[in-house]
C-alpha positions in Angstrom: 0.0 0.0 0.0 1.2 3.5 -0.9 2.1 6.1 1.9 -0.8 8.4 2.8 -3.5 7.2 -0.2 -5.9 8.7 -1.3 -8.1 7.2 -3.8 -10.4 9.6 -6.0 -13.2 8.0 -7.8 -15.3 10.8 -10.2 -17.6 11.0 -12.8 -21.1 12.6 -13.9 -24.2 12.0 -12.8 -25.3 8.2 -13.2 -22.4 6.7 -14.1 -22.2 4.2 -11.5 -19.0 5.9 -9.1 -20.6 5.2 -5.6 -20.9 1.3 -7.1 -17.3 1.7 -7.6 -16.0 3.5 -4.7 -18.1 0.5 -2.5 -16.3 -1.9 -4.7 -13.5 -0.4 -3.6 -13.4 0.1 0.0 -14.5 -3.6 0.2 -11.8 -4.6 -1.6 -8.9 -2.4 -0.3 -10.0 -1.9 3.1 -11.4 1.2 2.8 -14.1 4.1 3.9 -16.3 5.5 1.3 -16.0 10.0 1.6 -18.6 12.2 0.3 -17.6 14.4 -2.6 -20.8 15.5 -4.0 -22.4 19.1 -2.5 -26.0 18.1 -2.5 -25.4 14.8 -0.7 -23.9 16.9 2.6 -27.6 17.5 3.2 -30.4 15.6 5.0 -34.0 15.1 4.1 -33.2 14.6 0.4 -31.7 11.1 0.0 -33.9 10.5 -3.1 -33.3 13.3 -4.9 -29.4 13.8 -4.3 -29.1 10.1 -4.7 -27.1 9.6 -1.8 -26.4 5.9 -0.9 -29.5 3.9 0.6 -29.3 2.0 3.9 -28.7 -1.1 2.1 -25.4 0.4 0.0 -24.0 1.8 3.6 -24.5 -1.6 5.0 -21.9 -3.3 2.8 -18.7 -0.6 3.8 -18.7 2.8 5.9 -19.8 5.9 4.7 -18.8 8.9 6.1 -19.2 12.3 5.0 -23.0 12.2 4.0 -25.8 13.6 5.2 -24.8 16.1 8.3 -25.7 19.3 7.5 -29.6 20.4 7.7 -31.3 21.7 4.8 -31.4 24.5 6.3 -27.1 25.1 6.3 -25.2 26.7 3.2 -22.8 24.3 3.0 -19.6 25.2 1.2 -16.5 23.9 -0.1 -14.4 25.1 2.4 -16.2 23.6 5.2 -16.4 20.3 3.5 -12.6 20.8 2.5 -11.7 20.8 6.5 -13.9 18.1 7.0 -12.4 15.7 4.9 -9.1 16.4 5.2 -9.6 16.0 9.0 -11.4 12.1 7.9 -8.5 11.6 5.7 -5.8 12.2 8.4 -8.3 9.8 10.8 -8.6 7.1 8.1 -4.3 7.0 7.7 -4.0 6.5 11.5 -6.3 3.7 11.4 -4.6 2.0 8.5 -7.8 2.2 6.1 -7.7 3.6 2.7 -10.1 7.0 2.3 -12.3 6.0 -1.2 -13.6 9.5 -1.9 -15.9 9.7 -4.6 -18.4 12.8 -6.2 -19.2 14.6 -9.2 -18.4 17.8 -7.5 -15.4 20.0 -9.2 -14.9 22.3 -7.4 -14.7 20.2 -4.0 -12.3 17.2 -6.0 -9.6 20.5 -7.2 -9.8 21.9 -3.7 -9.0 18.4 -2.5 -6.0 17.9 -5.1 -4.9 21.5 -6.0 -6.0 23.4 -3.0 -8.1 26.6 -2.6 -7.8 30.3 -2.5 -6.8 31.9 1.2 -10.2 33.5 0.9 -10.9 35.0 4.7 -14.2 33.8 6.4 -17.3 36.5 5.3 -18.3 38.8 7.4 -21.7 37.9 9.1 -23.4 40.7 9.1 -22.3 41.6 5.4 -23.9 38.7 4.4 -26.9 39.6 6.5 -27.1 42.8 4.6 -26.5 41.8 1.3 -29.5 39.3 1.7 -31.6 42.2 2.2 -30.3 44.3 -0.4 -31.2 41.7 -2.6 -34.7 41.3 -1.4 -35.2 44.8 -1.7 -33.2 46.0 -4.6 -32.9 43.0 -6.7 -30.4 41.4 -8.1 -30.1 43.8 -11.5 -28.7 46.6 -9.1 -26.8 44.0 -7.2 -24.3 42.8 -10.9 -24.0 46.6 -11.7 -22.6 47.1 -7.9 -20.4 44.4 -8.5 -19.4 45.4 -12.8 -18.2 48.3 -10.6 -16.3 47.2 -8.5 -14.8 43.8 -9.7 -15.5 44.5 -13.4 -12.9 41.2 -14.3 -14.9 38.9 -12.4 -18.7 40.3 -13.0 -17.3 39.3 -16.8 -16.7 35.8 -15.8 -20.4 35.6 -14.2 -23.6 35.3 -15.8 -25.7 38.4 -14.4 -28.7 35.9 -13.2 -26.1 34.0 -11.3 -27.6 35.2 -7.6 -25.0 33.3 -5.3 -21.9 34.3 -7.1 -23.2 37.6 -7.2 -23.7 37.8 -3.6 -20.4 36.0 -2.5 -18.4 37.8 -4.9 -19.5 41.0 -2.8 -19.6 39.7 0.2 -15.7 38.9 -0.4 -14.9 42.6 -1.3 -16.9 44.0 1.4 -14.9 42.2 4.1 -12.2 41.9 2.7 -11.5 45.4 0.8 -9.8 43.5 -1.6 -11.3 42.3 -5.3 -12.7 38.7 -5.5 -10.2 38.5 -9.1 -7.6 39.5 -7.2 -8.1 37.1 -4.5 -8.2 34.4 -7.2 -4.3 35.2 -8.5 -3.1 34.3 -5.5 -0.9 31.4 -4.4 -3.3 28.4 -3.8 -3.0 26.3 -0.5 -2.8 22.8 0.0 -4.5 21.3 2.9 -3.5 17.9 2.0 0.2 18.3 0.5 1.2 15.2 2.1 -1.4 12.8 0.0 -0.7 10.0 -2.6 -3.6 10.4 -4.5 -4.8 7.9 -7.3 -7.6 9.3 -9.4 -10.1 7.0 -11.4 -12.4 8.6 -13.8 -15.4 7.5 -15.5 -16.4 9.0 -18.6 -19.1 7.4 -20.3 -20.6 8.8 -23.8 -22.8 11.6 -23.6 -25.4 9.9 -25.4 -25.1 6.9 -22.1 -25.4 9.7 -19.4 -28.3 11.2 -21.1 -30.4 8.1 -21.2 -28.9 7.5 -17.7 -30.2 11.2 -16.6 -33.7 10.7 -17.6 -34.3 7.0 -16.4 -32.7 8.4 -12.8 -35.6 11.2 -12.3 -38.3 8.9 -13.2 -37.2 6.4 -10.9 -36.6 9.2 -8.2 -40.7 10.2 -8.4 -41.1 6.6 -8.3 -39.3 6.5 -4.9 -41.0 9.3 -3.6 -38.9 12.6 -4.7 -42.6 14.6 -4.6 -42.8 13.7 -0.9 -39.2 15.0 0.0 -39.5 17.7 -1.6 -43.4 18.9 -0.2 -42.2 18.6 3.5 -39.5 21.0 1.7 -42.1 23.5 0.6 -44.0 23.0 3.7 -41.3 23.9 6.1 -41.0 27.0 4.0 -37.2 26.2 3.4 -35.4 29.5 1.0 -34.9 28.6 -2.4 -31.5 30.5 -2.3 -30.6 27.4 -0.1 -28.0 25.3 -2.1 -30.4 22.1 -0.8 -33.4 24.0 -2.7 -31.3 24.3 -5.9 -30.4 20.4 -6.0 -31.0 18.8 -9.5 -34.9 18.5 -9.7 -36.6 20.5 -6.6 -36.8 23.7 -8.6 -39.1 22.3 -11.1 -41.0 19.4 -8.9 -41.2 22.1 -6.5 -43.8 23.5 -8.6 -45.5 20.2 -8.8 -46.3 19.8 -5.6 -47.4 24.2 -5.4 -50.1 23.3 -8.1 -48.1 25.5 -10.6 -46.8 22.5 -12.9 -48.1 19.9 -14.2 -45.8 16.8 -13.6 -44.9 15.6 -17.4 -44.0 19.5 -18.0 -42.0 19.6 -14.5 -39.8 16.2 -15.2 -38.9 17.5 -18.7 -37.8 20.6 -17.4 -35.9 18.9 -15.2 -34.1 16.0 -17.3 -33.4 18.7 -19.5 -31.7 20.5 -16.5 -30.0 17.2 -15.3 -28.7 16.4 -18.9 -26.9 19.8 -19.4 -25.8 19.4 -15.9 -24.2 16.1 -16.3 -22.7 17.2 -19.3 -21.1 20.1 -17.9 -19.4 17.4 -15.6 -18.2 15.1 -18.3 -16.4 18.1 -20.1 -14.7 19.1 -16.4 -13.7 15.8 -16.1 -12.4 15.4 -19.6 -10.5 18.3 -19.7 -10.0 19.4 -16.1 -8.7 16.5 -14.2 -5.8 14.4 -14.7 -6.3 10.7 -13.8 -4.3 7.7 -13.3 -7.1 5.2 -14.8 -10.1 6.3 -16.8 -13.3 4.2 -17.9 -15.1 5.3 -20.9 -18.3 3.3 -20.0 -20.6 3.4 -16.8 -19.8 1.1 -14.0 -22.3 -1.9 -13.4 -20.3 -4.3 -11.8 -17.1 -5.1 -14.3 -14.1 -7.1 -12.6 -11.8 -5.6 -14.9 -12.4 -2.1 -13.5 -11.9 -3.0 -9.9 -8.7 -5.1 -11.3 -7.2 -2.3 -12.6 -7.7 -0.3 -9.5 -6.2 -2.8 -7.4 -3.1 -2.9 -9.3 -2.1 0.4 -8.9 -2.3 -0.5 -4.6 -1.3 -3.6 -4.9 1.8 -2.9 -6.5 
């Protein structure tokens, strides 16, 4: 076994990675970590698709399922989190399996993330309101004036970027594009990581995408997400924004009819998913990569084992 592994399993939506990363930490003594940002959250387990009782029966899971729906989680937060499971998992002589279709949370793992200083409650208390009250219109020129580079980068309905990227330069004086040229940290520099991607065709995931939603109303995704609506969570939440509540949402608030809602939102899923594959094909470097959706092939676990077996 290698000195301080880490194994990284990634790849879009429905393309069989948890199956893997379970594979995996049976086979390699491992623990299964969450890397995907809707599946931090409870009260959604059929709609983020985070592993049922029966998959974290067969190895550990850790990592899923601790923040309320309530919580903005965020990457840095889950970044500490893991890293501080990692450093647990090397102690007790078990490999960490981390697996997710996240980006952003796999490059901060790897790469490391931008010294960013903690916001500034009550800026973000402010700029809440402001954008209640003076929408988010006023809220992108505010920031094309005062971060022009990264307002650029940003698509002007894009409400959380917005905010953050002002609630940076409020607290911190300091432009968010600025912020972003400097030095990145490592909170892991110590790891061995081994990353395994899948990549299946577009055409696969697709197919993949739209069977997954209808099997997710079959399982009861309307339910999950009415006690949603009825506890009146925000739908700024990142919870409220997870693949298929916006439009089923409307479903269960009599605004939607449920054929219309579950286009909408394999639609929405599909160009999400694809967005994923073209991170993960151009983005991240891997030691293996499978061009077809895990279901249970020896040869990919074979090939994995090789590399710790070695």
């Amino acid at each position: 076994m290698k000195q301080n592994p880490v194994l990284i399993i990634a790849g879009p939506t429905a393309s069989g990675k948890s199956s893997l990363a379970i594979a995996a930490a049976q086979a390699l003594n491992g623990v299964v970590l969450n890397c995907d940002s809707m599946q931090i959250y409870k009260d959604i387990p059929i709609i983020a698709a985070t592993p049922n009782a029966w998959e974290k029966a067969q190895v550990e899971h850790r990592l899923f399922e601790f923040y309320d729906v309530t919580k903005r989680g965020n990457v840095v937060e889950w970044l500490e989190l893991c890293v501080a499971e990692i450093q647990k998992l090397w102690t007790e002589g078990r490999l960490p399996v981390v697996v997710g279709g996240t980006g952003m949370y796999i490059d901060a793992l790897i790469n490391g993330i931008t010294p960013i200083p903690e916001v500034n409650p009550e800026v973000r208390q402010n700029l809440r309101m402001r954008l209640q009250n003076e929408g988010l219109i006023r809220l992108y020129a505010e920031l094309k004036e005062k971060d022009a580079e990264i307002a650029k980068k940003l698509s002007p309905n894009d409400k959380t970027r917005i905010v953050r990227a002002l609630e940076i330069i409020e607290t911190t004086g300091k432009k968010v594009s600025e912020w972003y040229k400097t030095p990145l940290i490592k909170k892991l520099p110590e790891a061995d990581f081994t990353v395994v991607k899948i990549v299946p065709s577009i055409e696969v995931i697709e197919q993949r995408c739209r069977e997954r939603l209808d099997k997710m109303v079959e399982l009861g995704a309307l339910d999950e997400i009415a006690e949603l609506v009825r506890r009146g969570i925000d739908e700024t939440l990142p919870a409220m924004k997870a693949l298929g509540v916006p439009e089923l949402s409307r479903v269960v608030k009599g605004e939607m009819l449920l054929d219309k809602a579950l286009e909408l939102a394999k639609l929405h899923t599909r160009q999400y998913a694809k967005r994923q594959r073209t991170w993960l094909r151009n983005k991240l470097q891997a030691d293996i990569v499978f061009d077809d959706v895990y279901s249970g092939q020896p040869e990919y676990m074979e090939k994995i084992k090789e590399v710790f077996t070695a």
